[in-house]
C-alpha positions in Angstrom: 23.5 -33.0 -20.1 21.1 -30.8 -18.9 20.3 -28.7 -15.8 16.4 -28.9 -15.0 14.9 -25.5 -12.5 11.8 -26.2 -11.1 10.0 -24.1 -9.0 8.0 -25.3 -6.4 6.0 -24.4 -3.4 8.7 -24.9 -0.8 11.3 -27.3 0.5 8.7 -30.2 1.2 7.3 -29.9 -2.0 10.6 -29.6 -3.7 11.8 -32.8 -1.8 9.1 -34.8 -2.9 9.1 -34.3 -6.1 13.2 -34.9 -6.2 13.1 -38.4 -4.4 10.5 -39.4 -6.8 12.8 -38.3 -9.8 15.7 -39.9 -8.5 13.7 -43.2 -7.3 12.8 -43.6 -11.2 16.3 -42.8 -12.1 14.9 -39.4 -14.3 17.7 -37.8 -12.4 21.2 -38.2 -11.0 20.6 -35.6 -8.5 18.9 -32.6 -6.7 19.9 -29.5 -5.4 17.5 -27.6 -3.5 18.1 -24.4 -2.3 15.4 -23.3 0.1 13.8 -19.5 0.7 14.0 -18.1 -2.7 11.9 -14.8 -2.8 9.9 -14.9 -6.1 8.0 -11.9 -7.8 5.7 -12.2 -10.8 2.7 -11.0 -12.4 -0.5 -12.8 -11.3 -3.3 -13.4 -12.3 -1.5 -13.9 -15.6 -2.2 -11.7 -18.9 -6.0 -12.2 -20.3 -6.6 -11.9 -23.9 -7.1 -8.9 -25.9 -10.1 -6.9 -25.0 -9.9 -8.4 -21.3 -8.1 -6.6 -18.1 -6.0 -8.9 -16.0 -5.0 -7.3 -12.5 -1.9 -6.5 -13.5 -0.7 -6.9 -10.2 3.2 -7.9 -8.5 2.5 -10.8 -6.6 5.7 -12.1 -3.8 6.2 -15.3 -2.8 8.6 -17.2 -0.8 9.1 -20.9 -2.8 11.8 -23.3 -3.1 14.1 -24.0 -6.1 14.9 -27.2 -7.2 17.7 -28.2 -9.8 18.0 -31.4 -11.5 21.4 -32.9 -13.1 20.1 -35.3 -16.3 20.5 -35.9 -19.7 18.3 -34.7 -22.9 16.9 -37.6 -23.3 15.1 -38.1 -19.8 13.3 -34.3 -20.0 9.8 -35.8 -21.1 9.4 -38.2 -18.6 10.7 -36.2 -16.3 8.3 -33.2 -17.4 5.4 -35.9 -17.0 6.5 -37.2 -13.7 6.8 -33.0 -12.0 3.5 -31.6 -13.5 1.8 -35.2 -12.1 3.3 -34.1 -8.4 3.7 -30.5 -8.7 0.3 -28.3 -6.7 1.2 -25.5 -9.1 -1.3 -25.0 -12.0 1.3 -24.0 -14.3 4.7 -24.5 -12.6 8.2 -23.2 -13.9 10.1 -26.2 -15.3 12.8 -25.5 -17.8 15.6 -27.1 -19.0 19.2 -25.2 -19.7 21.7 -27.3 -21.4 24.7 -27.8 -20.1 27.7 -27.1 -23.0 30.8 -28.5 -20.7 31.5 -30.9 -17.8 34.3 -32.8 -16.8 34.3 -36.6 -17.9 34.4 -38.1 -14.7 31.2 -36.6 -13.6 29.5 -36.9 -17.1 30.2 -40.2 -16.7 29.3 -40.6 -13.2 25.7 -39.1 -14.2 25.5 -41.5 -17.2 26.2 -44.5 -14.6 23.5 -43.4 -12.3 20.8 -43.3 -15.0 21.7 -46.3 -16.8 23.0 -45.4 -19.9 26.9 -46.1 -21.3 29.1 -44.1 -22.5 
């Protein structure tokens, strides 16, 4: 199992993109957890030689957490940066090291796979 975060624009956007993974069963479900304040640097780093702006940039964006397994992450990755409006948007996977068997099991049911 793992635990997919994805950034994304706000709650719309992070709806959109979580009905679509869960229509092509890439995902068992979706959290969403709206009004997350985000700070970074942007315009990002330039190669050597070249000044960036080096500048704190705030935004207010949506998270959106996926429950799947391993072996859905590239299809999945395809299927967000097809959708996603960000240029390079934050998806990472964390893996998940325990679970209880009922809901491991539950998950493997919703995507298809036996256990």
């Amino acid at each position: 199992m793992i635990l997919v975060y994805i950034t994304c624009e706000d709650k719309i956007e992070a709806e959109k993109i979580g009905k679509h993974l869960l229509k092509k069963r890439l995902v068992a479900c979706v959290n969403i957890i709206d009004s997350a304040h985000s700070m970074y640097f942007w315009p990002p780093s330039l190669p050597a030689g070249r000044q960036g702006k080096n500048r704190i940039e705030e935004a207010s964006e949506a998270i959106l957490l996926c429950k799947t397994l391993e072996s859905k992450w590239n299809a999945l990755e395809k299927e967000v940066l097809k959708l996603h409006s960000y240029s390079n948007p934050m998806i990472y996977a964390i893996p998940i090291s325990h679970a209880t068997k009922k809901y491991y099991d539950w998950l493997a049911s919703e995507l298809k796979i036996t256990t």
